[in-house]
N, C-alpha and C positions, 0 to 999 in steps of 0.2 A: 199383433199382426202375425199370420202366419208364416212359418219362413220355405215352406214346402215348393219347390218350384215349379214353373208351369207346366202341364204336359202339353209333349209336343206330338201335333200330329203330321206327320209326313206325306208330301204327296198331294195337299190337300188342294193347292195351286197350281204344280206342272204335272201332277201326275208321275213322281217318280219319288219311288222308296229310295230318298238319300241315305237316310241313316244307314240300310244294310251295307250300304255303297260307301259311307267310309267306314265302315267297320271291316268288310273285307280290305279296303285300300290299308286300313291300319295293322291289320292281322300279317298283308302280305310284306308291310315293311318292318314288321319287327323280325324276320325271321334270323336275322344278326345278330337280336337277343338271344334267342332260343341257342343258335349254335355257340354263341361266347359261354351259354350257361354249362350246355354240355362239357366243355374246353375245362368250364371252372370246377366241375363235377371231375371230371380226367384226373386234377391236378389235387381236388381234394383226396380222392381216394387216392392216389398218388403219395401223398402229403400223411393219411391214416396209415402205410400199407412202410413209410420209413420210418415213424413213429413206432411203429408193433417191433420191425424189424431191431430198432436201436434198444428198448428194453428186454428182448430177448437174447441181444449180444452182451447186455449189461448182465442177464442171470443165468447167460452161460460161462461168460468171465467168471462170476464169483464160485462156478461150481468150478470150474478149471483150476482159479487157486485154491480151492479148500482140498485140492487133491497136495498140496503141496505143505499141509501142517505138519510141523516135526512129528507133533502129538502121534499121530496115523500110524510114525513109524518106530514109536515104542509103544505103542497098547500093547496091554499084557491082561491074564485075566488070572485072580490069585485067590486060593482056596486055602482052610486050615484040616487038618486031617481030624482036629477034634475041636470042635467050639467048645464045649465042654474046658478046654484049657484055655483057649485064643481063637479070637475071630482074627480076619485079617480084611480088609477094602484098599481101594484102589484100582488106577486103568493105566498109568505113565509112568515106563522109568527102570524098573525094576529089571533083572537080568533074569530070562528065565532060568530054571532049576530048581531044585528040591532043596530046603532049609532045613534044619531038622532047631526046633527052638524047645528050653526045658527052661519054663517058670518057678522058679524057686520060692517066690511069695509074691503077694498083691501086694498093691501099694492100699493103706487103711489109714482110715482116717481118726483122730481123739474121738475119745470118749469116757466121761465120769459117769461111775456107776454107786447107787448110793449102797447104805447097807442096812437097811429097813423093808424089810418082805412088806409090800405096801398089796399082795394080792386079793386081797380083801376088800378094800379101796372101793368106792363106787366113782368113779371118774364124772361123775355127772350130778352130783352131789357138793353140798355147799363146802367149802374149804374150813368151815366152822363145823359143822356135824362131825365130819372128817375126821378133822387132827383137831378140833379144840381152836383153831383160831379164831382170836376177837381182835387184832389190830391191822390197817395195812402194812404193807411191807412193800417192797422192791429187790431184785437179785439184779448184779452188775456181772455184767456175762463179758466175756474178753476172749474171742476170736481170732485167728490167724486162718490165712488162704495157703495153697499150695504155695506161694512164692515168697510168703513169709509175712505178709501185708496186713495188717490188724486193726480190728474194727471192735469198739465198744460201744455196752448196749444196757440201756436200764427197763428193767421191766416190770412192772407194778403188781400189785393183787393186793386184794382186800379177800376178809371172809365171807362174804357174800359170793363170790365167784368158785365156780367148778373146777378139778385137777384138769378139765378137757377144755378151759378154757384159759388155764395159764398155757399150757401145752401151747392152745391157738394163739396166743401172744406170744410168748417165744418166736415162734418159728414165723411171725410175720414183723415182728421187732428187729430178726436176725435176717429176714427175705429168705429164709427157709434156708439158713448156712446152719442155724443150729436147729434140735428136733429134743421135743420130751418125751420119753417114750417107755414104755413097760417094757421092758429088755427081759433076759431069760430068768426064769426061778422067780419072778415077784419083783424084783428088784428094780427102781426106775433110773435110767439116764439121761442123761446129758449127749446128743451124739452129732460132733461136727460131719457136716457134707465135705468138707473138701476132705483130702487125704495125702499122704508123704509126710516126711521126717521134720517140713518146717510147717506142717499146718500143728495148732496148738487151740487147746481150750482150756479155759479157767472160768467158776466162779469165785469173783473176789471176792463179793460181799453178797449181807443179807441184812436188809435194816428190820427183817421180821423174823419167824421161825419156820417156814414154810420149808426152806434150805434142809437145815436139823431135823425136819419131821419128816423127810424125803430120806435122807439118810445120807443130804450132800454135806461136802464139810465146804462153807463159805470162808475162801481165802487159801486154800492148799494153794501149791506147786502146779500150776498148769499141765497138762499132760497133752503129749501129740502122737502125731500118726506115724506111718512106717509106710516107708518106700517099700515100690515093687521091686521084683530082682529077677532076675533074668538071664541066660544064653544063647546068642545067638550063634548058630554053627558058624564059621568062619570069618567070626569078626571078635575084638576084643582081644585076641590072643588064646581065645576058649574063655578071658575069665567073667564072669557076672556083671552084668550092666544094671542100673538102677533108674528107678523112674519116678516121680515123685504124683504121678495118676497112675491109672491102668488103662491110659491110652496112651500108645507109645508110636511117633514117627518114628521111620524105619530110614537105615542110612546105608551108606555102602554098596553092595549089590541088587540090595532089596528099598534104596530110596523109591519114593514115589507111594510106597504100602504105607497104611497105618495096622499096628495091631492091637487088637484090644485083651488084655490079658483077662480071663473068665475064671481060672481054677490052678491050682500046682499040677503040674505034670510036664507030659514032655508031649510034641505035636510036633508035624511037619509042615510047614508051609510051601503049597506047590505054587509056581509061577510058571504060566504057560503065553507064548506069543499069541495075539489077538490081531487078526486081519479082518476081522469082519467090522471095525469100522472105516481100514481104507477099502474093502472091496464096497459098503454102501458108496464111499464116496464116490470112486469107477462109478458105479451103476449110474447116479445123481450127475457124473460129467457126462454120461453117454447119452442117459436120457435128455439132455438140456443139448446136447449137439444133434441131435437128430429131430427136437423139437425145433431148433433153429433151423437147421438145411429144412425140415417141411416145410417151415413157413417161406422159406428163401422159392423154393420148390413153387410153391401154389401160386405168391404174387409172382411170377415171371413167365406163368402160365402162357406159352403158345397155343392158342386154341384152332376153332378151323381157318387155313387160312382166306376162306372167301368170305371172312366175318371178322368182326372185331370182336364180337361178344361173348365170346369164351373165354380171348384174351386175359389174364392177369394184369393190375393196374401198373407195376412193372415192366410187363412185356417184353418190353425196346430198352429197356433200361440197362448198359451194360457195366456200370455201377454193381447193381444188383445183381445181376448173372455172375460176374466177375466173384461174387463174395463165397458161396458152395465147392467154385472148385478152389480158392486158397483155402479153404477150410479143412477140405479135404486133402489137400498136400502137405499142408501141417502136421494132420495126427498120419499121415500114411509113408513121411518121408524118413531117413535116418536123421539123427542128431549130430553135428559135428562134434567130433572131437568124445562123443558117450564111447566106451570102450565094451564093459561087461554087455548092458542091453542096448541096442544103437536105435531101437523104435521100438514104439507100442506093439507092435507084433510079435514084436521079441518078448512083451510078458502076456502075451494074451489076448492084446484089444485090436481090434481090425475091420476090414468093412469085407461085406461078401464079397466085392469083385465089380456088383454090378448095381448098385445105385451108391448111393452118397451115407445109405445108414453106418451107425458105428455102433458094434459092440463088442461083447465081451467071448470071442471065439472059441478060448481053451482058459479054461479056470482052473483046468489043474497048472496050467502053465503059469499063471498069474499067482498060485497059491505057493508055487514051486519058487518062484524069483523073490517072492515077499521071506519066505523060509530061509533061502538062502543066501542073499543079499538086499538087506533092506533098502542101504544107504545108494546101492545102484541103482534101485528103481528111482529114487529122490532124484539123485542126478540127472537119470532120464528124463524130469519131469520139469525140473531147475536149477539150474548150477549157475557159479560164479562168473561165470563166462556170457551166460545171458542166451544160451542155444538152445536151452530147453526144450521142452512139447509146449509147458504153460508159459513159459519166457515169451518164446515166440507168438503162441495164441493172445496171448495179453496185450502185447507190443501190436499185433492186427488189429485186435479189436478197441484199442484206445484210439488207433489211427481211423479206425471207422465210426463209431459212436464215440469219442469223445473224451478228455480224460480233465479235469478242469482241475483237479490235486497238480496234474503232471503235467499242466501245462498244455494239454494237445487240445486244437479246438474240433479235431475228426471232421470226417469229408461229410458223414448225416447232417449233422446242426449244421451244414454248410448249403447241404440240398434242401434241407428242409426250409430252412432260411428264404433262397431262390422262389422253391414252390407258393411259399406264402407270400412272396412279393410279388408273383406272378398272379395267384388267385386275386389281392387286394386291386392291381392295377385293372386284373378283368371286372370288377367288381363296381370301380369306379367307371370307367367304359358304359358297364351296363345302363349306371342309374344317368349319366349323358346322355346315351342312346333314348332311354325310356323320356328323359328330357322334352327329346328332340319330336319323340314320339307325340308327348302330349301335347305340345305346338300344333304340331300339323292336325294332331283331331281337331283342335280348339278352332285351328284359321278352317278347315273344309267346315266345319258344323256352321260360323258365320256365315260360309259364302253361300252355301244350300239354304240357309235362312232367309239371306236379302234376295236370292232368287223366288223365295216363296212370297215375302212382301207384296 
């Protein structure tokens, strides 16, 4: 059975098109839908417009404190006058000025060197063509690291196998700490990777002759490395400092640098003050506050006032209005109790006068204050006292967006809250209203029916 239902035709009894007739009677009583939707639409973009607002208060917070890393206020940037003897790296810490450093020796690692001119040798050739070998063997190798740590290692060969093939078992037996290797004049070694006075190598043993026919003696005295050695101008008392790499952290004036010692000789190390990672971070607070006041700017949009529709979903909001000019008293007021710079004016950063933007007015002024007192501009910016630029910025905007570490539940997630219980209730409204709506088609469409009977 079909379930399709009957058409109806109107009219066909009294001569009168009911159906248009409740359809406008129903069009003309929802119109309390239509305006609660609009009301809910207000409240949504309302709702979107504190939403944008509170994450952009949240990533101009984070650029506000990152103005406040110690880091900022010892960059430095450091050069060696000759790689050739020492490189140097590093950004934190160090005191600018000129070092004057003279490497006396590398720090070098063991090594056994045999006494059999093997230049002749085809390394890729059977270890029997070779030297004559017809038995396996093994060499018992005995390693030490920079710190004295020692590690032993057995390593096999038969005559069937290549001199470039013990080589490659070595040095993957040992994780590449020991190397075989054709060293100067013919002559083959043994060469540990680490280096200084406690690294150490020995071959103890050889259960074959591969050892003897290399020109190692299996079982000598182990033999180790040599510390680097070194002076740094104005530390030690002048005398020589020692290192057991040739990578040396740097202490004293110069903590924060590493140096890498490259050759003997003498080099300068310059250290010069580096602001160009707090002037990016200025820039990154400037721009995140002027991207905030715009957006503050647009939703609180007045438009014409014989309209609403230009209006910002803000508008009326004085929440929201209220938030551009504390923002702007903040960075534009003095700091109690700052002495050397008492605002951001004082190093530099300011707004023209005549809207809400902030930036960076005098760079020589800012490059000037960072020069000559770093630790004043810190203060400026946060002190123990809690009167800061970003003290106080922080302290606004946890009260506004919300701080759930610190406790504060901010006045946003408080309106937003509102807004959403306000959309839900019109919401609920509506589908009543709509309810009530379809009642009334339901009962006129009966009554124009039994009229038709």
């Amino acid at each position: 059975m079909s379930s399709t239902p009957p058409v109806q035709f109107t009219g066909l009894g009294s001569g009168i098109d009911w159906q248009s007739i409740v359809q406008q009677l129903i069009q003309l009583d929802s119109q309390p839908i239509t305006q609660m939707q609009q009301q809910q639409g207000a409240l949504q973009a309302a709702s979107s417009a504190w939403s944008t607002i509170q994450s952009e208060l949240q990533a101009f917070e984070s650029a506000a404190q990152a103005l406040t890393q110690s880091t900022l206020f010892s960059a430095v940037t450091a050069s060696s006058s000759d790689t050739g003897v020492l490189a140097v790296s590093g950004t934190n810490g160090a005191t600018p000025g000129s070092y004057a450093v003279q490497v006396k020796a590398l720090a070098t690692g063991p090594v056994i060197t045999g006494n059999v001119n093997v230049s002749k040798v085809n390394p890729n050739d059977t270890l029997q063509n070779q030297f004559g070998i017809t038995s396996s063997g093994a060499w018992t190798i005995v390693y030490t690291d920079s710190s004295g740590n020692s590690t032993t290692v057995s390593v096999g060969y038969d005559p069937n196998q290549t001199l470039a093939q013990v080589a490659e078992a070595v040095a993957t037996r040992t994780g590449g700490a020991v190397q075989l290797t054709l060293g100067p004049n013919g002559y083959m070694q043994l060469v540990g990777s680490a280096t200084g006075s406690q690294a150490s190598l020995a071959l103890t043993a050889d259960t074959g002759a591969l050892a003897a026919d290399l020109g190692f003696t299996a079982g000598a005295p182990a033999v180790y490395g040599g510390d680097a050695s070194f002076v740094v101008q104005g530390q030690n008392a002048g005398y020589p400092q020692t290192s057991h790499t040739n990578t040396v952290t740097l202490t004293g004036a110069l903590s924060g640098l590493t140096m890498t010692l490259t050759g003997v000789g003498t080099a300068t190390i310059t250290v010069s003050a580096n602001q160009q990672p707090f002037t990016d971070a200025v820039n990154a607070f400037v721009s995140e506050y002027n991207k905030l006041v715009g957006l503050l700017q647009k939703e609180t949009t007045l438009g014409d006032p014989s309209t609403t529709a230009d209006d910002g979903p803000l508008a009326n909001d004085l929440a929201a209005q209220g938030m551009a000019f504390r923002l702007r008293q903040i960075v534009t007021s003095a700091v109690a109790g700052a002495t050397t710079y008492q605002s951001l004016a004082d190093i530099g950063i300011g707004t023209s006068g005549t809207d809400n933007q902030l930036a960076v007015t005098d760079s020589a002024k800012l490059s000037a204050a960072l020069q000559a007192n770093p630790q004043a501009v810190l203060a400026l910016l946060t002190n123990g006292s809690g009167t800061g630029v970003v003290d106080q910025l922080s302290r606004y905007v946890d009260s506004m967006a919300g701080n759930a570490l610190g406790g504060v539940s901010g006045v946003i997630p408080s309106i937003e809250q509102s807004l959403s219980d306000q959309i839900r209730q019109i919401s609920d409204q509506i589908t009543a209203f709509q309810s009530r709506l379809d009642l009334e088609q339901q009962t006129l469409t009966q009554q124009f029916l039994a009229m038709e009977a």
